[in-house]
N, C-alpha and C positions, 0 to 999 in steps of 0.2 A: 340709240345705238344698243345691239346686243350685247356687247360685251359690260354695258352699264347697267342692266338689266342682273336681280340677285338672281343664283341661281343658275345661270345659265353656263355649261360650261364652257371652254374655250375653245378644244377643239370641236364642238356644233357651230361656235362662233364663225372658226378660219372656214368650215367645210361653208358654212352659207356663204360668205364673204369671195371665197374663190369661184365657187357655183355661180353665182351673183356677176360678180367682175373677173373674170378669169384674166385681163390682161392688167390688172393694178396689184394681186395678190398674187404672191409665194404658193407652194404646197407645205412651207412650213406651218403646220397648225398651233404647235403651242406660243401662247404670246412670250412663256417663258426664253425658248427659245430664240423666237425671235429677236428680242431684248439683248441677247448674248452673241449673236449674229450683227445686230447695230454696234455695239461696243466694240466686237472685235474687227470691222471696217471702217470703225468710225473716220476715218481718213480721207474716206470715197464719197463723204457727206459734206459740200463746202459750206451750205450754211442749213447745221440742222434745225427740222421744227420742234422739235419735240413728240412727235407724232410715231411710233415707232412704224404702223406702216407704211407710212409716207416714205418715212427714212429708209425702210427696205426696200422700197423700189428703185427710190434714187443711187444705193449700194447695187442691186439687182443690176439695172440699166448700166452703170460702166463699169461692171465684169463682164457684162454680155459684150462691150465695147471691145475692153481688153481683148476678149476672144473671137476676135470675128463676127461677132454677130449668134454667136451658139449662146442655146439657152446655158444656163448656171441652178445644179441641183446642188443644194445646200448640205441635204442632207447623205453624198456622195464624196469617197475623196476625190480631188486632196481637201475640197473647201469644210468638209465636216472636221477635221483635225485642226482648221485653224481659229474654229470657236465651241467647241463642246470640252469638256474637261480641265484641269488647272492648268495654264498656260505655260505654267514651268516645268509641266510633268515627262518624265523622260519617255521615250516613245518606247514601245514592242513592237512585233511580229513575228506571226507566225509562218511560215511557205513550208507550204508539204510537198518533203523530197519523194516520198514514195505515192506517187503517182502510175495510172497505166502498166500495172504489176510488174515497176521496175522502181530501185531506191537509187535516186542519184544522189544520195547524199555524202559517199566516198569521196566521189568525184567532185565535188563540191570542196571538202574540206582539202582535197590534195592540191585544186588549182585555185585554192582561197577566192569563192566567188559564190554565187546563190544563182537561180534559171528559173525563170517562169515559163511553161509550155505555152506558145501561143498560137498553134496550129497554122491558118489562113491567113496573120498577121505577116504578111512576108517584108513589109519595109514598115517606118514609122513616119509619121506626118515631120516636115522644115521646122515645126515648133508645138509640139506634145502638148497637150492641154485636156482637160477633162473632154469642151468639145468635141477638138478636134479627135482625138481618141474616138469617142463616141459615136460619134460621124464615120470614122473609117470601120467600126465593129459593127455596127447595123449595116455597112453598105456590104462587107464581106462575109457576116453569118444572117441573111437578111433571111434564108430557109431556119433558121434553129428555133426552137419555141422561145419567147418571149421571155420564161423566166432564165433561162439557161444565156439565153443572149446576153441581161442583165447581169448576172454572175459572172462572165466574161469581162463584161466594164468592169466590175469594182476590182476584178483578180490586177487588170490593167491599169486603173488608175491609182491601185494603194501600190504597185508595184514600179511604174514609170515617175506617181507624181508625190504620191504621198509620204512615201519611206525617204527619211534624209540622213545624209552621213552623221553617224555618232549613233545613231537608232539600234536596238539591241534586234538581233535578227536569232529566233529560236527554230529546229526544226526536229522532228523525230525518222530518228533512225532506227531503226527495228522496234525495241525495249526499251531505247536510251533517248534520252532528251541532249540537241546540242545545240549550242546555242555560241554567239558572235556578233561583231559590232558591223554596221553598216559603213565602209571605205567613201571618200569619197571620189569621184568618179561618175561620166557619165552614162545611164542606159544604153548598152549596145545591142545590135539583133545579132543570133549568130545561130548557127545548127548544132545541137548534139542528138546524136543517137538516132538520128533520120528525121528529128521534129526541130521544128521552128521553136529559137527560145529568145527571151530576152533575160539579161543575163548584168550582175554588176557586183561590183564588188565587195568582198566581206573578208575580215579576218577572225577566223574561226579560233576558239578556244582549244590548246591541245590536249588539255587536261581530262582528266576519266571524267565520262558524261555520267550522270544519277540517273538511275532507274526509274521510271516512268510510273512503276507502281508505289515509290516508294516515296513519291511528290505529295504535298500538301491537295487536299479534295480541290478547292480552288483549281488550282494548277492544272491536277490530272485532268479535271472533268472540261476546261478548259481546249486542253490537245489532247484529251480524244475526241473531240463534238464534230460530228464529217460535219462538212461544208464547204466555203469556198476555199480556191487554193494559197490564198493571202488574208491573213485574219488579223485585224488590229486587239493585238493583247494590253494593251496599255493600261486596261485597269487591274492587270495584275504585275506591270511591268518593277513595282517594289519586289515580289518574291521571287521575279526570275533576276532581278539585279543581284540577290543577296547570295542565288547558286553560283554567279559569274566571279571568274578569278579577274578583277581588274588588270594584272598582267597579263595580258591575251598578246601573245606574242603573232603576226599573220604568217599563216600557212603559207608558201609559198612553194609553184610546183618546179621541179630541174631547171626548167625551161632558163628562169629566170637567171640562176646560180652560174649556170657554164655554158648557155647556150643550147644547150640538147635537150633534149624530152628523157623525164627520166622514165623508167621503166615501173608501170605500178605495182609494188606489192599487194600479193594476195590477201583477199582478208581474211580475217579469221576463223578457223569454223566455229560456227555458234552451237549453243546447245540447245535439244530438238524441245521446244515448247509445250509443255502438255498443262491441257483444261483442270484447273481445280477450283472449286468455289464449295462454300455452303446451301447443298442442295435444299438441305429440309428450311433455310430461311428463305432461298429462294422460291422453293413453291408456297412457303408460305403467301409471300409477298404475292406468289398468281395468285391464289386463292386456292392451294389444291391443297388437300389433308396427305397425300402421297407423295413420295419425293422420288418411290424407284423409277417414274420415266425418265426423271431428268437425271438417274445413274447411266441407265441403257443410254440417253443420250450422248451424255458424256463420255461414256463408255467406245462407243462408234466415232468420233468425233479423235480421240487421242490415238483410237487403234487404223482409222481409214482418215483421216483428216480432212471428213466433207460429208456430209449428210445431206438429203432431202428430205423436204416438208410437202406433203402434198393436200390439197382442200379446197374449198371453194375461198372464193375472196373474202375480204372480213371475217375470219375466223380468227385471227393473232398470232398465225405463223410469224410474219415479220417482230413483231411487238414479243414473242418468243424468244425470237435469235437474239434480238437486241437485250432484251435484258440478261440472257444467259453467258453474253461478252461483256456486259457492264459489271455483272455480278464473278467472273472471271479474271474483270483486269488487265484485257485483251486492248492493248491500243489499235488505231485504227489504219496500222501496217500489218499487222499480222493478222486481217480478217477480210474476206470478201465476200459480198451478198451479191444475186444474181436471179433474178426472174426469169423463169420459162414464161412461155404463152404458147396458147393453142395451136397457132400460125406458125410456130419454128418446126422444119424439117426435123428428119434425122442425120440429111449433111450437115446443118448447122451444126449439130451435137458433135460429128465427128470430126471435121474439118479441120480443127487446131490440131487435134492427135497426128492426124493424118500429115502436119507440117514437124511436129518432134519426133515424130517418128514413122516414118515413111510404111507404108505396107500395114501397119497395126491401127484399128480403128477400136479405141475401149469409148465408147460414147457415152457409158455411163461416170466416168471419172473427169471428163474435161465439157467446160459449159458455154456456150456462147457469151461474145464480150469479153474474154479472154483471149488475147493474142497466140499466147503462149505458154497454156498457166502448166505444162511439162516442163518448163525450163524456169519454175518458181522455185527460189529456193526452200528444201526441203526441212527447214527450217522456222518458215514461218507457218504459225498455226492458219491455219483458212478455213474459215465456215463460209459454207457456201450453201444459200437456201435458194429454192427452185419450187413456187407454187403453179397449178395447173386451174384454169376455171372450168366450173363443170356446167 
């Protein structure tokens, strides 16, 4: 056996062993993990060998039972939450309200509830399961690429299977961090805002949310990292316990009070955002002896709030923007990036103007992949980069 063999790691181990026999072996590769996987089904094992692959197949085999017959990825929720980390540990989440350069998180907090977009998702399977999930997202984004597809499952499984009532529910809104307990209550599909959501219940903290910049590095770096639109925070879920007022009384919107829909108040006007960092450590950190471009940049950036980068590819435009918002303190609502390519028109360019405002086409201020971005509020900072190949 390989894995008796000094020397040899584990994961070349599981990758032969699955290569090998692909229908007796997991894709989990580490025997670590594996190990913590058998203990935490150990229930699904009526007489174990002691063999710990053995015992994962026979765990393996009736979850796939449980579910129809659909494979079981371990390392996916909801099944990865119920053997990786301290079994007692209180859960997180993160769901990003500012999506599709719009912030539902008003509305969220007014009718005490959280929304995952689900686009094509228009009903949900008789009995919700990773499978059955998974099954109905490949049969309906069956054109989307491959990784994007994936990211779909996990936003849907941490969101229908994995998140349980009592679970603390974080999200950013603009600057501020807000954060809430998960109600319990089950997943429902329902529409806002012309998209398909699924949507359930939270009671939202009414208390002043903390500044985003003014979070522990953990934290910050944490909810600003883009990515998917549901992020399991649980290894930091000690430091966002410790900002929550355990009095968290739930939000609750008219509806419920006296029957009628109250009427929402406006929000507040925020103040207009402007770029400041330490220029000369930040070019240090490029590698430049100079720091006036990234004046001029900044410069342009507070006074027109959108600049272009233009150069051939691999040049570290991107790798630019990014660290001059990291180095800023920019969360990841008050910033947009945006790719031209060769292939886009000049309608492209203009097309959104041309729906905020009828008759006037500035193509150079609105970008494709933006709906709407005239009717962004003026508020939020936006960088927006736009490289060309040559």
């Amino acid at each position: 056996m390989l894995a008796e063999v000094d020397g040899v790691d584990d994961l070349v181990t599981g990758v032969l062993c699955l290569l090998v026999h692909p229908g007796s072996f997991t894709t989990v590769l580490r025997r670590s993990d594996r190990e913590q996987i058998r203990q935490a089904f150990s229930r699904l094992i009526p007489e174990p060998t002691g063999d710990t692959d053995q015992d994962l197949r026979t765990i393996t085999l009736a979850l796939q039972a449980e579910q129809g017959g659909h494979g079981v990825r371990f390392q996916e929720p909801p099944w990865v939450q119920r053997w990786s980390g301290p079994p007692d540990a209180a859960r997180a989440w993160l769901v990003r309200g500012e999506v599709d350069q719009q912030n539902r998180v008003p509305s969220w907090m007014s009718q005490g509830l959280v929304t995952l977009t689900v686009g094509r998702l228009t009903q949900l399977p008789a009995e919700p399961s990773q499978g059955t999930l998974g099954a109905l997202i490949d049969d309906l984004y069956n054109d989307m690429a491959v990784v994007k597809r994936e990211a779909k499952k996990r936003d849907v499984w941490s969101f229908a299977l994995a998140m349980q009532a009592g679970d603390l529910v974080a999200t950013v809104d603009g600057s501020s961090l807000r954060m809430g307990r998960l109600l319990p209550g089950p997943v429902e599909r329902d529409s806002l805002g012309g998209s398909t959501v699924l949507k359930r219940p939270v009671a939202w903290s009414v208390d002043a949310a903390p500044d985003i910049t003014t979070l522990p590095d953990e934290l910050r770096n944490r909810l600003r990292f883009p990515g998917d639109d549901v992020v399991n925070l649980t290894e930091v879920s000690t430091a966002l316990e410790a900002l929550l007022d355990e009095d968290v009384d739930p939000v609750i919107d008219g509806s419920e009070a006296d029957g009628t829909p109250e009427d929402p108040s406006p929000e507040p006007a925020q103040p207009r955002v402007e770029l400041t960092c330490d220029t000369e450590k930040l070019a240090a950190q490029l590698h430049h002896a100079d720091d006036s471009w990234l004046h001029e940049l900044m410069l342009s950036l507070n006074e027109r709030r959108q600049v272009v980068l233009e150069g051939p590819p691999g040049t570290g435009k991107t790798f630019l923007v990014r660290a001059l918002l990291k180095a800023c303190g920019l969360t990841e609502g008050q910033q947009a990036l945006v790719q031209f390519h060769p292939t886009y028109a000049y309608e492209d360019s203009s097309r959104a103007s041309d729906r905020c405002r009828p008759g006037t086409v500035k193509p150079e201020s609105v970008w494709p992949s933006f709906p709407a971005p005239c009717g962004a509020s003026p508020t939020r900072q936006q960088t927006r980069r736009a490289s060309r190949s040559s």
